[in-house]
C-alpha positions in Angstrom: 0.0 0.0 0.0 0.9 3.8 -0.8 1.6 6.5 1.5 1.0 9.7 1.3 2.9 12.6 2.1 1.8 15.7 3.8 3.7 19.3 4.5 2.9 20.6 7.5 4.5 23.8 7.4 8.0 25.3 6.4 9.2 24.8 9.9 12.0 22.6 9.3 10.9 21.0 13.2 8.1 19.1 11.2 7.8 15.9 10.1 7.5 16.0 6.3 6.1 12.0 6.3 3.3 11.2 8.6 0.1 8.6 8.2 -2.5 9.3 7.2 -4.9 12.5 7.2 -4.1 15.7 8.9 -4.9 15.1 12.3 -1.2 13.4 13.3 0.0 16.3 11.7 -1.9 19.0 13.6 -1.0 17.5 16.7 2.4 17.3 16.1 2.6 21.2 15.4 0.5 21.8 18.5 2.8 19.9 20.9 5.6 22.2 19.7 4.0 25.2 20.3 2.9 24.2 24.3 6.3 25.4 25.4 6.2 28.9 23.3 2.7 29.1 25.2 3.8 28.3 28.8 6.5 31.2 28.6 4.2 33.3 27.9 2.6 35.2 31.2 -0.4 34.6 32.1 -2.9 37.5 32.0 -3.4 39.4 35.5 -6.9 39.4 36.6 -7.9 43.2 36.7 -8.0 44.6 40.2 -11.1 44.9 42.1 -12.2 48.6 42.6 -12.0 49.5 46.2 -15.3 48.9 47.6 -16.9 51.9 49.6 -19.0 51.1 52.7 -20.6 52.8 55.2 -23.2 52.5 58.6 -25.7 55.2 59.7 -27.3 54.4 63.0 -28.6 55.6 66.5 -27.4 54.9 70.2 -29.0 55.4 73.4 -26.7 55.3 75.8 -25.7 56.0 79.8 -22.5 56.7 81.9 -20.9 59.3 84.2 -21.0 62.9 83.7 -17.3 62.3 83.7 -14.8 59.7 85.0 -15.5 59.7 89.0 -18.5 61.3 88.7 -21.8 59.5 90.9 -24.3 61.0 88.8 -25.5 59.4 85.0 -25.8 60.8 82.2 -28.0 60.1 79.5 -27.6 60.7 75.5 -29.1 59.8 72.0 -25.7 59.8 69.9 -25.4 59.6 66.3 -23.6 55.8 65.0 -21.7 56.3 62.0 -18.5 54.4 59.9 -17.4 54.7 56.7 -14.6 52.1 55.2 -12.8 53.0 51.9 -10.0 50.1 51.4 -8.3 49.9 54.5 -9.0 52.9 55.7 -11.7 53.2 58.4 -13.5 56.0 59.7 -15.6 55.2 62.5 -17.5 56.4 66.3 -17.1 54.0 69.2 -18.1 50.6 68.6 -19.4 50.9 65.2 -16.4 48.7 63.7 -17.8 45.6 65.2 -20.8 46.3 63.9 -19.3 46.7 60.1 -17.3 43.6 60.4 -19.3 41.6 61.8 -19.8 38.0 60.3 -17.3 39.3 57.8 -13.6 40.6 59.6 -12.6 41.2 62.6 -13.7 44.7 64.8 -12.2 48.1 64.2 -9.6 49.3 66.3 -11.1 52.1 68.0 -12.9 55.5 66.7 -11.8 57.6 64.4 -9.5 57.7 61.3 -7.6 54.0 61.4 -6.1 51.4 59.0 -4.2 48.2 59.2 -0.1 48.7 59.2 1.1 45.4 59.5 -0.6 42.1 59.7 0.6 38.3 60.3 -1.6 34.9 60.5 -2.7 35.7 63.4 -1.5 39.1 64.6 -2.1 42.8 63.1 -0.8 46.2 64.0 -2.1 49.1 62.7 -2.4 52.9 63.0 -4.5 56.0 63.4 -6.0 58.9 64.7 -8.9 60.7 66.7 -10.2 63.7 68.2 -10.0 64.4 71.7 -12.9 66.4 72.8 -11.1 67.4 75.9 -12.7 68.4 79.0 -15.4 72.3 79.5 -14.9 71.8 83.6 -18.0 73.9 83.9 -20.0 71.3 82.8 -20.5 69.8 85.8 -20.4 70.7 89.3 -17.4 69.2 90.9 -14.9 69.8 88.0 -16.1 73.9 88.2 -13.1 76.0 88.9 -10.6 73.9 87.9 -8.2 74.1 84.3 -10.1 73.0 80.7 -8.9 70.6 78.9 -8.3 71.6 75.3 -9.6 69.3 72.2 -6.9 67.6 71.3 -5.3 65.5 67.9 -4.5 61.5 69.3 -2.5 59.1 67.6 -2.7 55.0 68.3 -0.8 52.4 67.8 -3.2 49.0 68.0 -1.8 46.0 68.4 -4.3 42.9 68.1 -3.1 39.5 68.2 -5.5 36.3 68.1 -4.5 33.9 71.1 -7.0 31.4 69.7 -10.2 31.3 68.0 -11.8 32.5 71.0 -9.5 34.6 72.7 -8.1 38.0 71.4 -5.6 40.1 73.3 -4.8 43.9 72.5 -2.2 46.8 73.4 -3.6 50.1 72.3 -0.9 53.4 73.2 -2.6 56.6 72.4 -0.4 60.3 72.8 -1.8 63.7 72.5 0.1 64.6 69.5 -0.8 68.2 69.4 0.8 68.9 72.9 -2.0 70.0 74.6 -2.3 68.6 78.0 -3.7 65.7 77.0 -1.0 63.0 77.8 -0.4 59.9 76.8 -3.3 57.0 77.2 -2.0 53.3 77.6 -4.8 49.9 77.4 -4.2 46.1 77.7 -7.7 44.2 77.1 -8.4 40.9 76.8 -11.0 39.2 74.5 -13.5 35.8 75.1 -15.6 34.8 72.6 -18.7 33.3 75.0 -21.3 32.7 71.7 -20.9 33.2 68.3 -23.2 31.9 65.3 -24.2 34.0 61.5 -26.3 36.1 63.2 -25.6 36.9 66.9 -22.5 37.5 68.9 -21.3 37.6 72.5 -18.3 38.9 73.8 -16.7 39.5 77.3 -14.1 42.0 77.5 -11.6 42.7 80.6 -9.1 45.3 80.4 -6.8 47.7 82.1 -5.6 51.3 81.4 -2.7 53.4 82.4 -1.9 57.0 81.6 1.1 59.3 82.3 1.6 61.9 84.3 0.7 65.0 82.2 -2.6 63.4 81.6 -3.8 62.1 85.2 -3.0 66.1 86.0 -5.3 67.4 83.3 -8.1 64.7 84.2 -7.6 64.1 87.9 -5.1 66.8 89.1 -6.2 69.6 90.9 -3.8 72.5 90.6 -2.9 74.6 94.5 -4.4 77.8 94.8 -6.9 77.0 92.0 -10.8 78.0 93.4 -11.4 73.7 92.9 -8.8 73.5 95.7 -10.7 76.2 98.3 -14.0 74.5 97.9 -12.8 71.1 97.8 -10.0 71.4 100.8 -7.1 70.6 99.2 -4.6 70.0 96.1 -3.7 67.1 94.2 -1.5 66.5 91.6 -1.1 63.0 90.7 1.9 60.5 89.2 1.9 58.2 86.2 -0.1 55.0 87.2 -3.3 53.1 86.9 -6.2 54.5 85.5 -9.1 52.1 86.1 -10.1 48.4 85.2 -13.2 47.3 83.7 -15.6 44.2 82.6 -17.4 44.8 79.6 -20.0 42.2 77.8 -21.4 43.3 74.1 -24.1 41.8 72.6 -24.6 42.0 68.2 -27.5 40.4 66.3 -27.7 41.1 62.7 -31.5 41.6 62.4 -31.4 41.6 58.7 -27.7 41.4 56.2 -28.2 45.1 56.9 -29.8 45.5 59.7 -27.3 45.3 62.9 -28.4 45.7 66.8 -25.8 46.3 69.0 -25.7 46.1 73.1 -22.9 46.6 75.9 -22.8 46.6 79.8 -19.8 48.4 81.0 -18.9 47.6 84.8 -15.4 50.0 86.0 -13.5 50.9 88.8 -11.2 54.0 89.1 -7.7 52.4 90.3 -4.3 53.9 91.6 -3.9 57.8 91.2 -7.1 58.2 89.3 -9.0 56.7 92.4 -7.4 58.9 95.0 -8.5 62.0 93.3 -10.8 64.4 95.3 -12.9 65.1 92.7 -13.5 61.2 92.7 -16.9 60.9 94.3 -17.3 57.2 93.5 -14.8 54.8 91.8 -17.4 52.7 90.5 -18.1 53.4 87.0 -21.3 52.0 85.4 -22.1 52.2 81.8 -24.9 50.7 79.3 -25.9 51.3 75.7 -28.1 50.3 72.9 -27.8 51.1 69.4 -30.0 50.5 65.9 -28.0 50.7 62.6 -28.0 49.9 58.6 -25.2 49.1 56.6 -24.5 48.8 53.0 
């Protein structure tokens, strides 16, 4: 029997005898070009556009007219956060709210984003405003030295114990100079229940501050008209601030609905505590808040 010959190309690489029909021949050329093919990058998924999202909710909340003070106050305070990337803008408590059932809690208020971050550890960065302290506000702070709003820095760093536990080192300075000291936190995270719509969480933690700022918050300056009326001076060392339990409760109504709750039991400690304008060192605090996200 015959053969018959068939050109595959002018590439002197292929065979110029094969069997019959084209399809030996078409398979030979396309095994020679799967290296040309491999070495040849593969095309780079376009990038996702950062996604913008944002909460808008209400808080009802109650605590001390101001740390030591025996009588509560009561508010109805505006919830808010807006994340853009990594950055975060958010109030108090709001970042749990956000991330939960999807990454883990903001931080802390205000302007914030992720510096560094490991498999199980993160440190990031921000900023806040200080609202300071307008002693006239309430009784037992009258006469003595306001405390100007302020710029704050933070340094946050979070690192995951296990899946349950969480333990975090927050150091916050006044970077604006403006009697506003340096803050210092240690808390410590427990995950007591946790399923795709509800959350609890015990919190225990400690804070410190330096001398600068335990004089602006606690200090009360001789010869000032705080020390005629209340007997005597005080100006306090770097130390212990206070200690505090703290259980918060979230329950996503709705994928954008979010309910959020907290109990806040404190106690003044150290310097702080020994203040006279410290009427009680127990420092009670609850709140309640209704929010949508996108």
């Amino acid at each position: 029997m015959g053969q018959r010959l068939w050109i595959c190309g002018t590439d002197d690489r292929l065979p110029r005898r094969a069997s019959r029909g084209t399809v030996p021949c078409l398979l030979w050329a396309a095994l020679l070009a799967l290296p040309a093919l491999a070495e040849e990058p593969a095309t780079k998924p376009p990038e996702k556009p950062e996604e913008l999202r944002y909460l808008l909710g209400l808080r009802i909340s109650s605590g001390p007219e101001y740390p030591g003070a025996r009588r509560q106050a009561q508010g109805l305070t505006p919830l808010w956060a807006l994340y853009w990337g990594r950055w975060r803008f958010t109030t108090a408590g709001t970042g749990a709210m956000m991330g939960f059932g999807s990454e883990a809690a903001s931080p802390g208020p205000g302007a914030s984003r992720d510096w560094l971050r490991g498999e199980h550890w993160k440190l990031g960065v921000g900023l806040r405003i200080d609202s300071g302290r307008d002693s006239d506000k309430s009784e037992i702070t009258q006469g003595l030295p306001d405390v100007p709003r302020t710029l704050r820095g933070r340094v946050n760093l979070q690192v995951e114990l296990d899946p349950k536990w969480t333990l975090s080192a927050a150091w916050s300075p006044d970077l604006l100079n403006r009697r506003g000291g340096a803050e210092l936190s240690v808390d410590l995270g427990r995950s007591l229940y946790r399923s795709r719509h509800a959350s609890l969480t015990l919190g225990l933690g400690l804070s410190a501050s330096d001398r600068r700022h335990l004089q602006s918050y606690f200090g009360v300056p001789e010869g000032s008209e705080a020390a005629q009326r209340l007997g005597r001076s005080y100006e306090p060392g770097t130390g212990l601030t206070g200690a505090s339990v703290n259980l918060s409760y979230l329950q996503a109504l709705t994928p954008r609905w979010v309910l959020v709750a907290s109990w806040t039991e404190g106690r003044l400690l150290d310097a702080a505590a020994a203040s006279p304008i410290v009427e009680t060192t127990r420092q009670r605090s609850a709140s309640i808040g209704l929010a949508y996200r996108n």
